[in-house]
N, C-alpha and C positions, 0 to 999 in steps of 0.2 A: 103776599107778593114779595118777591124779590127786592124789588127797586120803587121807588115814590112812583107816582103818576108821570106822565110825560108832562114835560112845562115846570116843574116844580123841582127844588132844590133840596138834596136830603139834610133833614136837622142833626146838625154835626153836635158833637162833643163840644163846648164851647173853648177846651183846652187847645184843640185843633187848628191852632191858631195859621196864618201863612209864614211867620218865623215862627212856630216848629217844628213846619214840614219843613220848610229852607232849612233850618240847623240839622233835621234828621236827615234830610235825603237831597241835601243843592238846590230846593227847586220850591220855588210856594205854590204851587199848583199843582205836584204829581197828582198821576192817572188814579183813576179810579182802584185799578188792580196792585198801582206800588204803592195807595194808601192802605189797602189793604196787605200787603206784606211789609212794609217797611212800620207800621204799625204792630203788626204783630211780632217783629226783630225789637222794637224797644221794648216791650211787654212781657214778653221773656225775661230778656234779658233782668228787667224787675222783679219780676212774679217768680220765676222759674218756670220750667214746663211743666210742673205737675198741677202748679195752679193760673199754667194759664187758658183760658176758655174763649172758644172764639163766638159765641154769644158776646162777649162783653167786646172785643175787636167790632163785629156788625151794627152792636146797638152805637158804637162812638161814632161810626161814622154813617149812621142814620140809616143802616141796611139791617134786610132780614138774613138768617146765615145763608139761604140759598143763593146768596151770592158769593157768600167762599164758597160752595159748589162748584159753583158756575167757573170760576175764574181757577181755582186750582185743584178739583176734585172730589177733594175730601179734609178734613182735618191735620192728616200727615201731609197730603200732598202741598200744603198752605206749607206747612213746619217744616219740609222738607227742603222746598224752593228757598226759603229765609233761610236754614241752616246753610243751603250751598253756597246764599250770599253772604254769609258772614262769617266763612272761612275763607271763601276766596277773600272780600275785603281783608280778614284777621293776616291770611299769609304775604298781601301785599306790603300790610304796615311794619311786617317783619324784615320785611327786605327792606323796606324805605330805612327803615331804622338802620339798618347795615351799613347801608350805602352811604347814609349820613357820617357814620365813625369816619374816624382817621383809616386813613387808608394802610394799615398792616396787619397782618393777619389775627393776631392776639385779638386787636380793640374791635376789629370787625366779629368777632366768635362773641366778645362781651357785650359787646351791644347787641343782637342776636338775642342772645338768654336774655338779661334783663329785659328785653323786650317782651320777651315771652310772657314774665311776669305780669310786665306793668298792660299790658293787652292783656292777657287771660283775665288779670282782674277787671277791668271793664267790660268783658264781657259778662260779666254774674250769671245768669239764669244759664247761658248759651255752654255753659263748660260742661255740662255733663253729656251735652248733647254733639259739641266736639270731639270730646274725647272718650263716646260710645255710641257714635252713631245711628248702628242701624239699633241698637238695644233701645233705644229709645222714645221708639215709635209703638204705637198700638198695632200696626199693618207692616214690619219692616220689609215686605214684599211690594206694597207702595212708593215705599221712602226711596227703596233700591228702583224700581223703574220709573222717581221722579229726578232723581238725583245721584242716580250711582257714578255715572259712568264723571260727573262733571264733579263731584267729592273727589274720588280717586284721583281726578287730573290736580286738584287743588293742592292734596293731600302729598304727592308725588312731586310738586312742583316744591313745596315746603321740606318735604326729605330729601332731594337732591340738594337744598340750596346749605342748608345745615350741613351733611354730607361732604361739601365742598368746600366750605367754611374749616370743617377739621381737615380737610385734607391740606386746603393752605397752609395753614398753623401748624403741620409735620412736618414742611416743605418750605417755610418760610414764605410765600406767596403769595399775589393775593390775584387770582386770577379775574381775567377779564370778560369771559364769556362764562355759558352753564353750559355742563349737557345736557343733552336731549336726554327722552328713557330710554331710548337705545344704547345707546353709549353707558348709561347708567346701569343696566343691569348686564349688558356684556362687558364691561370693563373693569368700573368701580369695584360691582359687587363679587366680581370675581375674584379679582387683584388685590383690593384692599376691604376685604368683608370686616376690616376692624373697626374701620371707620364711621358705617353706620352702625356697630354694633355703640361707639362711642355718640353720634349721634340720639341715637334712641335714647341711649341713658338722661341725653341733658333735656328731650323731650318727659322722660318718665318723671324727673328729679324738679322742672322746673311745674310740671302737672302739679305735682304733689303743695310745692310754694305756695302756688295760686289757693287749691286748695285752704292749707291753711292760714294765709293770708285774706282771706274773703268768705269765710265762713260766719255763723253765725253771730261771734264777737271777729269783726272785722279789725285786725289790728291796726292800723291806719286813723282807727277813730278812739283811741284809748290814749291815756295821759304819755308825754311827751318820751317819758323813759322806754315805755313798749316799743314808743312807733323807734325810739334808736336801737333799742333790741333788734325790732322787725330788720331795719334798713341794716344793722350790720350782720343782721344771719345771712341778708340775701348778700349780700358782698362776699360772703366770707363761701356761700355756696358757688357764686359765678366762680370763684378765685378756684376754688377747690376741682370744677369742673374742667375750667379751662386746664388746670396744671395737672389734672391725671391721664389728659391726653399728652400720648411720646411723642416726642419731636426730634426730628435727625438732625 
C-alpha cells in the first residue's frame, strides 16, 4: 500500500524533525507532497542526482514509493518539479543579492557574479542539473512537459536581469524597472546582441568557479592558504569579468 492505514501516523525518519522542515521549507508541518519534494531538493543537493533514489526519500517519510507516483508521476516528474523550484528560488537570491549592492551599476554587476558563485555552491548536487537540464533526466520528454514551459520563464527571467545589469554598467545606469521578453527579444537582442553575448560569458565563467570550487576537494575546507588562493581567484575573476565589458 501506498500510505499506512487510515487513523495511524507514518513512522518518519526520526531526523524529520518540525525544525527541519521549519529551516528547509518555513513551515513545521508542510503537506504531505512538499515533504516529499522539498525532501528530495535537500537530498540532491547532498547525494547528487545519480545517487539519489526516491526509495530512500519514501522510506524517511514512512511511504511506499507509489506515492511519489501518486503525487508527481514518475521519478523525473518528482526531480523535475524540485529542479523548477530551485531555480526559480536560486534566480530569486540572485536579484536579492543585487538589489542589496550599492546602488551603481559596477557593484550591482559584482554582487551579481559573486552571487552566482557563493549560491551555485550551495546548491551541490542541483548544478549539474541547472546547468543541463533536460540531459539530466532518464525521460527528458517528462522533465519537459513537467517543467518546461516554467524552467524557461525562470531561465529568461535570470538572462534578462544579467543582460540589463551589463547594459547598465555601458551606460552608466542603474535602471529601475526590467523588460518583459518582448521587449527583450525585439529590442535588446536586436540592438545590443553584445550584451548578452557578455552576459553568457559571466554565466559560462562563473559555472565553471563553482565547479571547481565545490568539487570533490572542496576548497573552502583546506588549510587557510587555499581558501586565500580560492577567495582571491574569485576576486580577481569578478574584476576581470566586470572590466572586459566596454563602457561609453
Amino acid at each position: 500500500m501506498g500510505r499506512p492505514p487510515k487513523g495511524t501516523r507514518p513512522v518518519t525518519d526520526p531526523s524529520l524533525t518540525e525544525d527541519f522542515w521549519r529551516e528547509l521549507t518555513g513551515n513545521a508541518e508542510p503537506s504531505q507532497r512538499e515533504q516529499f519534494l522539498w525532501l528530495s531538493i535537500d537530498l540532491v543537493r547532498e547525494l547528487g542526482l545519480n545517487q539519489f533514489k526516491i526509495t530512500t526519500v519514501a522510506k524517511m517519510l514512512g511511504y511506499s514509493v507509489a506515492m511519489v507516483n501518486h503525487h508527481f508521476g514518475s521519478r523525473d516528474g518528482l526531480i523535475a518539479e524540485c529542479a523548477e523550484r530551485v531555480h526559480q528560488n536560486y534566480s530569486l537570491q540572485l536579484i536579492d543579492a543585487t538589489e542589496a549592492a550599492e546602488r551603481n551599476p559596477r557593484a550591482r554587476l559584482e554582487a551579481y557574479i559573486k552571487a552566482r558563485v557563493v549560491c551555485g555552491r550551495e546548491l551541490g548536487g542541483w548544478t549539474q542539473v541547472l546547468n543541463y537540464p533536460f540531459h539530466s533526466f532518464e525521460s527528458p520528454a517528462i522533465a519537459i512537459a513537467r517543467s518546461g514551459d516554467a524552467f524557461e520563464n525562470s531561465f529568461f527571467r535570470n538572462l534578462m536581469f544579467i543582460t540589463q545589469l551589463v547594459l547598465d554598467l555601458q551606460t552608466g545606469t542603474v535602471s529601475e524597472s526590467r523588460p518583459d521578453r518582448e521587449v527583450f527579444a525585439n529590442e535588446i537582442m536586436r540592438q545590443n546582441p553584445t550584451a548578452i553575448f557578455h552576459a553568457s560569458n559571466i554565466g559560462t565563467a562563473t559555472a565553471g568557479a563553482v565547479m571547481w570550487m565545490s568539487g570533490r576537494m572542496d576548497v573552502f575546507t583546506q588549510p587557510q592558504e587555499i581558501v586565500e588562493l580560492a577567495n582571491a581567484a574569485l576576486e580577481w575573476q569578478v574584476q576581470h569579468l566586470v572590466n572586459s565589458i566596454p563602457v561609453s
